[in-house]
N, C-alpha and C positions, 0 to 999 in steps of 0.2 A: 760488352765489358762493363763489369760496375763502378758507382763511382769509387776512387780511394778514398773520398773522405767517411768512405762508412769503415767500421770497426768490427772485423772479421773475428771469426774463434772456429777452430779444429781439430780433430787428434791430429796429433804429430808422430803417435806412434800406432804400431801394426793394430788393424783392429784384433781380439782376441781377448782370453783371456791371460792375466802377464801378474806377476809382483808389481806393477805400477804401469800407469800410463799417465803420457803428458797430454796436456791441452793447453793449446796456443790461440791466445788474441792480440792480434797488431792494430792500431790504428791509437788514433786522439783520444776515444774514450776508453782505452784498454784497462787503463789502470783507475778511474773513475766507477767502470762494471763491477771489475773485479773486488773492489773494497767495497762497494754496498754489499756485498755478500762474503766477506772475508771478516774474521772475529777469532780472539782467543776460544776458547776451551766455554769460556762464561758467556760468552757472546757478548766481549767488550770490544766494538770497533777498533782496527788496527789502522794507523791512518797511510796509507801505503804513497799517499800523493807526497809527504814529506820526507820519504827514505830515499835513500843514496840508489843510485844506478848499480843493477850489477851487485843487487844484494838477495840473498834469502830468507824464508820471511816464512816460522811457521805457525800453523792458525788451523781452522776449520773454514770450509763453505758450510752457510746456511742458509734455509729459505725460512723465514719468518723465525718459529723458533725450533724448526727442525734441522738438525746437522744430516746433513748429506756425506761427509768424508771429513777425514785429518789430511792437512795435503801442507806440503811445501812451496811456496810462492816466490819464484824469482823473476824481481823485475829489472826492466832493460829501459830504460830511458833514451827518447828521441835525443839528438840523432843516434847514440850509443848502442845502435841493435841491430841486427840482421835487417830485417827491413827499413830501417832506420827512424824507424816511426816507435811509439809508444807501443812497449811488450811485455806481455805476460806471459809465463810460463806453470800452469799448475801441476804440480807432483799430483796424483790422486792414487788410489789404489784401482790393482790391474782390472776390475768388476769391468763388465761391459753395462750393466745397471747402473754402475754408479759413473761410467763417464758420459753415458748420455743423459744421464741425469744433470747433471753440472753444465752440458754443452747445451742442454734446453733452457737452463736456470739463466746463463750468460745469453741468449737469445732474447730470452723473456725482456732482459735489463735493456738490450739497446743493441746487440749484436747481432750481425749476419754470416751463416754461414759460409765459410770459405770456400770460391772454386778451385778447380785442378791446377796445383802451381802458384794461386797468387799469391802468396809468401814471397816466395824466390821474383812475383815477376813484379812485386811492388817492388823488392830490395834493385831492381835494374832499374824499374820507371821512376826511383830516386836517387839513382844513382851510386849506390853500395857495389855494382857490378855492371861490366857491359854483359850483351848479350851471349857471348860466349861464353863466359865464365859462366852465367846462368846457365849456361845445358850443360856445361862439366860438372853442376851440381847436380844433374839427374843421373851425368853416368857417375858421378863415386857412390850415389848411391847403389848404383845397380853392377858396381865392381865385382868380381867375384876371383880374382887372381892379383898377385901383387903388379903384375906390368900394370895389368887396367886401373889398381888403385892409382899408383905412380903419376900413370899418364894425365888420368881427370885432375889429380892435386894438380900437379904443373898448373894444368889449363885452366881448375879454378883460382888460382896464383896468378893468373896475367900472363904465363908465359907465352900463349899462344896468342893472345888480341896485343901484346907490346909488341910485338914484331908485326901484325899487319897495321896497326897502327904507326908505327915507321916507315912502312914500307906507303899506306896513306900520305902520310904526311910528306916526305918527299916528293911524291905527284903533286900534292897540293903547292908544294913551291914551288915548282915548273910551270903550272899549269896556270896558276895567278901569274907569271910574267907574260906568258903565251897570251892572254886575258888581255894584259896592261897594251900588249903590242895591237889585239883588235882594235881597243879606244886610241891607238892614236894612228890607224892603219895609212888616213892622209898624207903620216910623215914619212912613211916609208921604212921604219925602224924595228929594229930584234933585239929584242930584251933578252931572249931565251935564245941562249948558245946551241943550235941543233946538235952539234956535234955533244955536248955533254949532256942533252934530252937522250940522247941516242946509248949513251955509256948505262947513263942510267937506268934507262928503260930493259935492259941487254942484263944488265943487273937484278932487277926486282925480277924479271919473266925468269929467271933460271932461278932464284928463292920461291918465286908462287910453282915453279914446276917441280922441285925437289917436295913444294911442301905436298902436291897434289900425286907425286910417288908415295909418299909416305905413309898415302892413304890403304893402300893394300897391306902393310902392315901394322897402321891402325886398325883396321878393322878387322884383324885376327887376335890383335891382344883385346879388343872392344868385348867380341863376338865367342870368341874362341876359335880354337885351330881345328878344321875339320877335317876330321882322319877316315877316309872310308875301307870299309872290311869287305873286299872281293874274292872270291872263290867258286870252284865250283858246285855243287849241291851235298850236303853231306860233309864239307872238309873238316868243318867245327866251327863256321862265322858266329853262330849265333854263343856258342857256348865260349870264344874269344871273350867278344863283348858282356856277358855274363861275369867271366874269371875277373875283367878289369873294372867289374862295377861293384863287385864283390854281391851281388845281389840276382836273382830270376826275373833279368828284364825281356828278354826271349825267349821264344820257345824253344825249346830243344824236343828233336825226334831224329830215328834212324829214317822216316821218312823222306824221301829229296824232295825238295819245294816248299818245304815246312813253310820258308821265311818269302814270304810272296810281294812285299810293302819295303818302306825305307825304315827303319828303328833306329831312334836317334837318343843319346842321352850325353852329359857330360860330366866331368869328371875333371878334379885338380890335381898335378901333377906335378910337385915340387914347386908351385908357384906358376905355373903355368897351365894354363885353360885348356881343356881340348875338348872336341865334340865329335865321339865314338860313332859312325853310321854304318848300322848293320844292313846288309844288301840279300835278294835274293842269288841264287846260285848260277852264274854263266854257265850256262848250255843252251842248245835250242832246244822247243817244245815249242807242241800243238795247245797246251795251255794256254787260252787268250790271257788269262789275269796272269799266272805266272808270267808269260810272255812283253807284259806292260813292267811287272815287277825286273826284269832285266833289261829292258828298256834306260829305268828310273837306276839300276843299277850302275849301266854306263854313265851315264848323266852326271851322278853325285862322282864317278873319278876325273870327271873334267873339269867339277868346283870344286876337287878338294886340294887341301894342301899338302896332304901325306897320302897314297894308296897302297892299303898293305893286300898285297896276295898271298891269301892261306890255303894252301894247300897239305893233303896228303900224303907226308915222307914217304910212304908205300906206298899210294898208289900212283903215281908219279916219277917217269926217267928223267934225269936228265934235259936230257934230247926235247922229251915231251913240253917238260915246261920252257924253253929257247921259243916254243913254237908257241905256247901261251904267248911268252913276253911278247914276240912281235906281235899277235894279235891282241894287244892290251895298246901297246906302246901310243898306235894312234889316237887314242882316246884319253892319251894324260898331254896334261898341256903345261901347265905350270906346277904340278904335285909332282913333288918325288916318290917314288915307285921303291917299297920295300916287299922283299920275299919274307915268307915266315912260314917254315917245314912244321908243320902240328902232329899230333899224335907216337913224339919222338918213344915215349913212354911202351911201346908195342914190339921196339926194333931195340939193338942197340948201335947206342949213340955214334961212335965212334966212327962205325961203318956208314951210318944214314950222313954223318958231314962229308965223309969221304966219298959216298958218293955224287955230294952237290958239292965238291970244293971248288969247282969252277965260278961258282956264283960268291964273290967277295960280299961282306954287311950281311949273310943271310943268317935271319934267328931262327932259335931251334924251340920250342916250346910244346908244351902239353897241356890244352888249355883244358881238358876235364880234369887230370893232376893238378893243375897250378902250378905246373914246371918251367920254369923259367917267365915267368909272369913279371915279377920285380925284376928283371932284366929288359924283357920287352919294355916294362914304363918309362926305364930310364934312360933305353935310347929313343924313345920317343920326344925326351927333354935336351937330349943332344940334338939330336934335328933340328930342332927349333929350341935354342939355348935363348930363352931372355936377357941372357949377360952378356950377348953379344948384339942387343939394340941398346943403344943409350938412352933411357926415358926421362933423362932432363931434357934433352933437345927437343923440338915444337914436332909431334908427331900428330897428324889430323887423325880424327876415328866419326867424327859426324859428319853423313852424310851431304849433308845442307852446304856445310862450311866446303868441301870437295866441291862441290856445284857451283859453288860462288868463286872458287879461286880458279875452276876452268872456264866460264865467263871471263872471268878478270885476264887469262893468258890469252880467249881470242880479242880481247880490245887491245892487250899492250902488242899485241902481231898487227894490229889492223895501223897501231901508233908508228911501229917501227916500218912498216910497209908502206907509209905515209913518208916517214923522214927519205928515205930511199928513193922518195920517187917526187922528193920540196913539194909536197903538197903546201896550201895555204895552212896558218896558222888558225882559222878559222875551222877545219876540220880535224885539225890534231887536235882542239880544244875538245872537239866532241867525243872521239874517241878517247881520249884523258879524264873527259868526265863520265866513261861508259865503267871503267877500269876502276874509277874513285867510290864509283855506285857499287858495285857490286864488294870492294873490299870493304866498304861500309855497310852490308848486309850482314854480313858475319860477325861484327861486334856492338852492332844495332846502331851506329851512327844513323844507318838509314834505315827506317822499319816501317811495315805497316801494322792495322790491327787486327788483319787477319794472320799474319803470320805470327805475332805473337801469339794471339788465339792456338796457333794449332800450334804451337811450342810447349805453349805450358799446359794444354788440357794434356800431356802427355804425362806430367808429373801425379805425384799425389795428392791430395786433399790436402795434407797436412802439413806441404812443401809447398 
């Protein structure tokens, strides 16, 4: 890790070419750099160390008496900034010329290039943010549906590290009297009421276990909802997936076996994410690869969260697909299982429900028509209605954070399997501070510098 006392500079925005791009310097000399090289139009120094925080400021970069850009210049004064430290922000135009031109000119002066994240991981290492709030600023960047906007705001808002930090803190007050009882263990005395250790504990383990349920629906609003598309060779899988991307992401042939791999894409759906997986075709075959491709088929219905079966209205009784179902059925575990009759466009309609009416929820569509398509997406949003999670409430979607709070529930079991059986206060202490470790991992109370390391090399350059 570098030191923070050097003064970093970045793009902050996508590399390319754009109407404008910003570059970012934080640190003591941010604003010092950037006025040696900042000037009106005439190249009359602007004196930027005298101006108000939180102002804009427009000028020219130059390097002796050649202008490099017209750019807008806003600065952020320690503590008054994202990283809390001295900041610049310069407007420049979108050139890719001219921003690395700028970002060498700001090197030249005294600057080091920023690594992955340390923007964000100065604004925690000074306190602007715990650590969690710091990775909720890498998923809002990487939101791409309104739930997972929602959820990261919440979390980069506190709402998720206030509540383990309550939930901390309360151990820490038990745990300090439990403490106060080893220094005076001679006397024989309980500071700490086992019986309300015990309420308590019974309390916080069913908050960290509701929070570590929550993680399976965080991480479908995180990720998106993975919808797999099974059938047998020929139904129309590939050409489904196609109608719903509106685009030729698979093959299409009258051939069987076409789709031999997993095809994956995604797609929004009135606010909601989903991730469409095209499959090869369930049948047996002497094909080894096809063979691996139905393998990989079953697979994705046992991770997914939706599995639609498409088959062919004609070619298909009844009777026939009862006997799919059961041999589907084992292979879904937590996915709900929707029918979808394709190719209604050949038959008519009428007669093709009538003779699947036995089968309630089942759609009817024509995916090389695009019949009944806008139907399909929109029970796809009923399945899974966003309006029916609450994303103000503390929902987890980071891995890491799930990890540490199922640590966290085998020490408060090891705490509670203690009181039950008057262990010494001496080992409740240890497991109390097993429980304290590990909720303090997740808001960086307790950190190393590896783990930051591999937190924030995840982010951008210019975050």
């Amino acid at each position: 890790m570098n030191s923070l006392s050097d003064t970093i500079v970045a793009l902050a925005t996508p590399q390319g070419i754009g109407a404008i791009g910003v570059i970012r310097l934080s640190g003591e000399k941010a604003i010092s750099i950037c006025e040696s090289v900042f000037a009106t139009k005439s190249l009359k120094k602007i004196d930027l160390q005298n101006k108000n925080s939180h102002t804009i400021h427009f000028g020219v970069i130059h390097e002796e008496d050649v202008i490099l850009d017209e750019v807008l210049v806003s600065l952020f004064k320690a503590p008054q900034s994202f990283t809390s430290e001295n900041t610049v922000e310069i407007s420049c135009h979108g050139s890719q010329f001219i921003q690395q031109n700028l970002i060498q000119l700001f090197i030249k002066k005294g600057a080091r290039l920023a690594n992955h994240g340390e923007f964000t991981m100065r604004a925690f290492l000074n306190g602007k943010m715990d650590l969690s709030q710091a990775e909720a600023v890498a998923d809002l960047i990487a939101s791409k549906s309104s739930a997972s906007h929602q959820v990261a705001m919440q979390q980069m808002r506190g709402g998720f590290s206030n509540q383990i930090k309550t939930l901390r803190q309360n151990l820490i007050d038990f745990a300090s009297l439990i403490e106060l009882e080893l220094d005076f263990s001679e006397e024989d005395v309980e500071f700490a009421d086992r019986s309300d250790l015990k309420t308590l504990v019974n309390t916080i383990q069913r908050i960290v276990q509701r929070l570590i349920d929550s993680f399976e629906v965080g991480n479908v609003i995180k990720n998106g909802i993975p919808v797999v598309i099974v059938g047998k060779p020929n139904a129309g899988k590939s050409t489904l997936l196609n109608a719903l991307l509106d685009e030729e992401r698979a093959i299409v042939s009258d051939i069987p076996g076409t789709t031999r791999d997993v095809i994956e894409d995604e797609m929004n759906i009135d606010g909601v994410q989903f991730r469409f997986i095209d499959t090869a075709g369930l049948r047996e075959t002497n094909d080894i690869i096809e063979s691996i491709g139905v393998e990989k088929a079953y697979e994705q219905i046992k991770l997914s969260s939706i599995a639609i079966y498409l088959f062919d209205a004609h070619e298909i009784t009844s009777s026939e697909l009862k006997l799919i179902i059961d041999d589907i059925t084992p292979h879904i575990q937590n996915s709900q299982l929707v029918l979808v009759a394709n190719k209604i466009d050949k038959k008519d309609l009428e007669y093709t429900k009538k003779e699947f009416s036995e089968f309630p929820g089942m759609l009817f569509i024509s995916a090389k028509e695009k019949i009944g398509i806008d139907e399909f997406k929109q029970y796809m949003v009923t399945l899974f209605d966003n309006r029916t999670i609450n994303v103000t409430e503390t929902i987890v979607t980071n891995a890491r954070h799930v990890e540490a709070l199922r640590h966290t529930n085998v020490a408060l079991i090891k705490v509670l399997d203690g009181l039950n059986h008057n262990v010494s206060g001496d080992f409740l202490a240890m497991d109390i501070r097993q429980a304290l470790h590990h909720l303090g991992t997740i808001t960086g109370e307790i950190s190393s510098d590896d783990l930051l390391t591999n937190i924030f090399s995840r982010f951008c350059i210019g975050k």
